[in-house]
N, C-alpha and C positions, 0 to 999 in steps of 0.2 A: 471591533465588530459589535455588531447589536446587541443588547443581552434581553430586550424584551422578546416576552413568552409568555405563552399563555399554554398551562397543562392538558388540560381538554379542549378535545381538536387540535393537538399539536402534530402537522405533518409527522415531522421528526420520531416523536415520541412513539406515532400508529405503526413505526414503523417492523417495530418487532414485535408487530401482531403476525406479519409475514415472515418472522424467525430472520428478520435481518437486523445487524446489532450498526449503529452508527460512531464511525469516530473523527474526528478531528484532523485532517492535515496541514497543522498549525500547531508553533509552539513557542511564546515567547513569557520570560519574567511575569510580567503583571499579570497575564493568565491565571496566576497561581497568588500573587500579592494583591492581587485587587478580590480576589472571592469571585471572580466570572469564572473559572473552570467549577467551582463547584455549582455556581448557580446552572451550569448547561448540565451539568449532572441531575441534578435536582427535575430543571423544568425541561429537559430537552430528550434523557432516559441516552446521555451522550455515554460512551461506552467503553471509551478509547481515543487513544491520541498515535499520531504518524508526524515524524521529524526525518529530515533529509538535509543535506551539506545548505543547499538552496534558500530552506527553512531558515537555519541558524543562522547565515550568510544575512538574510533581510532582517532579524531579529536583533542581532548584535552591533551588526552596521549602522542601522535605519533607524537607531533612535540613542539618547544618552542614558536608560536604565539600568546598562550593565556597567557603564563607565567607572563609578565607584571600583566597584567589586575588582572589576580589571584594574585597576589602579594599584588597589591591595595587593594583589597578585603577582603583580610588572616591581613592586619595589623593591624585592628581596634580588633581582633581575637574573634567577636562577632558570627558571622557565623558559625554553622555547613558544613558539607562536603554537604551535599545535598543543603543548602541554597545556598552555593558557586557554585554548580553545575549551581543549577540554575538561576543564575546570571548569567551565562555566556552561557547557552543555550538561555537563553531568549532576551539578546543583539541580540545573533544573527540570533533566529527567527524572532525579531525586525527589524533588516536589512534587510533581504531578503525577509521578508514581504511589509516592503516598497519599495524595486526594481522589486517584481513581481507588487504590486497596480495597476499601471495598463493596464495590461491585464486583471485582476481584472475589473475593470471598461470597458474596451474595449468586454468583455467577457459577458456582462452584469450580472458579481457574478459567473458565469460558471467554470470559470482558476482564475489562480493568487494566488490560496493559498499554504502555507507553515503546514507542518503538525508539530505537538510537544505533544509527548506522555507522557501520567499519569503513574507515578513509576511502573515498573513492577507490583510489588508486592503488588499491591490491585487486580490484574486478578481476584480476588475471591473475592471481599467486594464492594456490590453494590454501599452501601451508602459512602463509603470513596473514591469509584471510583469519584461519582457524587462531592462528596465536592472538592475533588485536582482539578477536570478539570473546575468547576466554578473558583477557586482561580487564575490557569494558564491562565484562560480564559482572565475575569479581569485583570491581571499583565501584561500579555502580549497587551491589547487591540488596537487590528487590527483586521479591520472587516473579512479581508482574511486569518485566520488564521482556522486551524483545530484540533480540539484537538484528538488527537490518543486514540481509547478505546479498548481493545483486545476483540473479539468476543465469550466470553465465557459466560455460562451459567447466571454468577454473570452481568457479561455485557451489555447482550441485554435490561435486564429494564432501565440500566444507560444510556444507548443511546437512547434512547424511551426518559428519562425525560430531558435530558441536549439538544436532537434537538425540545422540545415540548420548551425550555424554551429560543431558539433562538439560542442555544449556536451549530455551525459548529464541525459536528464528521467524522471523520475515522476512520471504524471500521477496527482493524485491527487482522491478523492472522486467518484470513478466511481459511478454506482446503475442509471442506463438503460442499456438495451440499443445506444439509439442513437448517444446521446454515447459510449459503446464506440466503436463503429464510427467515427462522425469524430475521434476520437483518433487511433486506427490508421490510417486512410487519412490524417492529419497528418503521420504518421512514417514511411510510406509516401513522400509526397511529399518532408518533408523529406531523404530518402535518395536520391530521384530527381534529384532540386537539385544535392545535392553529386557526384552521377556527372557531370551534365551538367556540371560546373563541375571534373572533372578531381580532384576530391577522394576520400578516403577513404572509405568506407562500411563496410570494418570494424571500424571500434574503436568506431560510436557504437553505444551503450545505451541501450535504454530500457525502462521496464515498467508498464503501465497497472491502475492501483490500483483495484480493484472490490471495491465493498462488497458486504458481506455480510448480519452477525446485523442488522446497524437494517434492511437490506427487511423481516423477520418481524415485530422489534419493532414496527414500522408497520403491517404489514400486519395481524398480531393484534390491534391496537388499535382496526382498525378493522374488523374478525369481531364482535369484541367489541360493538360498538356497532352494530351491525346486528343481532344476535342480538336483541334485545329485540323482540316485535311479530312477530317471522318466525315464519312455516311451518312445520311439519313440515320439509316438503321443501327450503326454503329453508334452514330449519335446519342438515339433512346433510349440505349441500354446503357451508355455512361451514365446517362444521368439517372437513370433507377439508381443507380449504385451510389451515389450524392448522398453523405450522412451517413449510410446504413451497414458500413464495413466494420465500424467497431461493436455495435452491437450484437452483429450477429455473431461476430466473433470470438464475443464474449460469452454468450450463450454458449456456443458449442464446445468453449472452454468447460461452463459448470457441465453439461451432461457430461463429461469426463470426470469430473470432479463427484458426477454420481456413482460413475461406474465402477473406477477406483475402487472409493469407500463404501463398499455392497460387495457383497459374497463373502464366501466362507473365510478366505484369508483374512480380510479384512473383521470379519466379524469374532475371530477369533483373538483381534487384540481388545474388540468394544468389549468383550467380553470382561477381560482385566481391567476396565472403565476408561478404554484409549479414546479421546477425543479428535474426531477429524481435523486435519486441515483447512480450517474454512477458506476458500476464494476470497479476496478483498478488493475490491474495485478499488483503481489506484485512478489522478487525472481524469476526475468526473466532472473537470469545469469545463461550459464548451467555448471550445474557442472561435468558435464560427456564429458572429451574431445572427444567420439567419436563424437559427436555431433553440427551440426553446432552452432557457437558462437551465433548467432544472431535467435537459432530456437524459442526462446519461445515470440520475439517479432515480429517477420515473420509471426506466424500461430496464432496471437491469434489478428488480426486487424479489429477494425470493428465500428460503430457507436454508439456513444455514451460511451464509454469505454476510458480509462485513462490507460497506462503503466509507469509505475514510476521505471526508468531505472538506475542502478548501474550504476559508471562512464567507464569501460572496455569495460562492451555490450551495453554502450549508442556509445561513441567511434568508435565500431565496426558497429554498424550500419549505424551511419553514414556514415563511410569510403565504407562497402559494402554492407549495407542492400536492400533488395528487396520488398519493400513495395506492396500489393494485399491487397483486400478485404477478406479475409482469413476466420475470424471467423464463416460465415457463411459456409463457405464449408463442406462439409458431414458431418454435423451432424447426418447422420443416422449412417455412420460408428462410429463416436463418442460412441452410444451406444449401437453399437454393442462390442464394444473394453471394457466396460464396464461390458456389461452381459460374455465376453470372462475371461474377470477378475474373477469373481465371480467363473463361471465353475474352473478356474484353482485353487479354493480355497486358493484366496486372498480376504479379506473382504476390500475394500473400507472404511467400517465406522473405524473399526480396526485404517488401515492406519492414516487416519485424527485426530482421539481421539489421537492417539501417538503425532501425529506431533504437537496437540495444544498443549500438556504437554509439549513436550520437546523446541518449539518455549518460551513458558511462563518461562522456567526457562532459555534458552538460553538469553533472556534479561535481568532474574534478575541476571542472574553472570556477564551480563556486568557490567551492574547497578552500581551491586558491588563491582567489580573491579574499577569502574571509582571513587565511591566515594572512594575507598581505595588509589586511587594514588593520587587525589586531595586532601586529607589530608596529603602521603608522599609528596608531592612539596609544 
């Protein structure tokens, strides 16, 4: 990816004039060996980084950088494919955990961390969620590190016990509104736990990963396919809805995320210096070329919120993004676009139950690709 930048008038960098911190959904070796993570730190005011099966899958596959390393590792041929793996993920959440540090520090615990998620394929096993992301936790030990837990049913307890027990989560594969909300009241309690238990509440972190471009992709798919046979009038109102399902969605996700963290309860952990949860826009590439390159980091800006940016539409913004205070804007029309949805007999929850099933196995075939090729090399 590019590393030209320029510090004044940099998209990127305005960007946390609207209190939103930018990070990274991108992570490979030279990042960190060639000095381009730190030059985006520098000239870009980057904040953070986000790794997924997917991630490491293109990074370790798609090029010969780790081949060495892997080599080292495969000779003593003690190791499984997974322990290999993760040997060499965890170098290099290691690395780049210590080039963000600190901002970390600068941040006062805020920025600075690096995310590294638990096997796909525990999305459904509370307890074995909770044992791998203690292990990763431990192995990996940096204090700015986040461990990735997918927001599924089996999940929400595992995240409740592992921020109760200190240990920094990203929950991630967020797409409803509601599984939002029990995330957050998760991390809510788990902060409540460790006051009553005489513990710390300001150094844990955490940031709840909300999707984004796949609500639209879905949601078009299914315009699309309604279209045939419709109305006139059934007609015009599909096409209002073209594009505008993730955003709004997203929206009505943060005013929850307001609500949450405001009032007394809440106010009684900031109190002991608890830092919120922030929202993080997850899948802000669009993937619908009609659509501006930069729409889903453009419209979704605002305080206290995190976008954790693929390296094309990090790129892109940079070059010609138009930073506003955005997220706050018409929210009312948000849930109109909404109840517009529904009328056009599209289920919203439909949508999202799809997208966390097919997200949960879209990892595990990385997963499994990845360990399948680091056992061919």
């Amino acid at each position: 990816m590019s590393t030209i930048s320029t510090t004044i008038g940099n998209p990127l960098k305005q960007l946390t004039r609207f209190g939103q911190s930018v990070w990274l959904d991108y992570i490979r070796r030279s990042l960190m060996t060639s000095g381009e993570l730190r030059r985006m730190v520098d000239q870009d005011g980057l904040g953070g980084m986000t790794s997924n099966p997917a991630i490491f899958e293109k990074a370790i596959v798609g090029g010969e950088e780790y081949a060495d390393f892997l080599a080292q590792l495969k000779a003593d041929g003690s190791l499984d494919a997974k322990a290999l793996y993760e040997k060499l993920a965890i170098r290099d959440i290691q690395d780049a955990a210590d080039v963000l540090r600190p901002i970390y520090h600068q941040s006062a615990r805020r920025d600075g961390y690096v995310s590294l998620e638990v096997a796909p394929y525990l999305a459904h096993d509370t307890g074995a969620t909770i044992e791998e992301a203690r292990r990763l936790w431990a192995t990996v030990n940096r204090p700015n590190l986040m461990i990735k837990v997918p927001g599924t049913a089996a999940g929400v307890p595992a995240i409740e016990t592992l921020l109760s027990e200190g240990i920094n989560v990203n929950t991630t594969l967020l797409f409803s509104q509601e599984m939002y909300e029990e995330v957050a009241w998760a991390f809510v309690r788990a902060l409540e736990k460790r006051m009553e238990q005489g513990l710390e509440v300001s150094g844990i972190a955490g940031v709840a990963s909300f999707f984004v471009s796949r609500i639209d992709t879905a949601a078009d798919g299914l315009i699309d396919r309604k279209l045939s046979g419709s109305s006139d009038a059934e007609r015009a109102l599909l096409e209002s809805l073209r594009g505008k399902v993730a955003i709004a969605n997203a929206k009505l996700a943060y005013e929850r995320y307001q609500r949450i963290f405001s009032g007394m309860r809440w106010d009684t952990l900031a109190a002991k210096g608890a830092q919120t949860q922030r929202v993080l826009w997850a899948s802000t590439s669009t993937k619908n070329p009609k659509l501006r390159d930069v729409l889903y980091v453009e419209e979704l800006i605002g305080k206290d919120t995190v976008n954790t940016i693929p390296p094309a539409t990090y790129d892109a913004f940079r070059d010609h993004g138009e930073p506003r205070a955005s997220l706050a804007e018409d929210v009312g029309g948000a849930r109109q676009v909404m109840l517009d949805l529904a009328a056009a007999g599209i289920s919203i929850q439909q949508v999202t139950d799809d997208l966390v099933t097919a997200g949960v196995k879209q990892f595990e075939d990385a997963f499994g690709n990845l360990l399948a090729a680091i056992e061919y090399k």
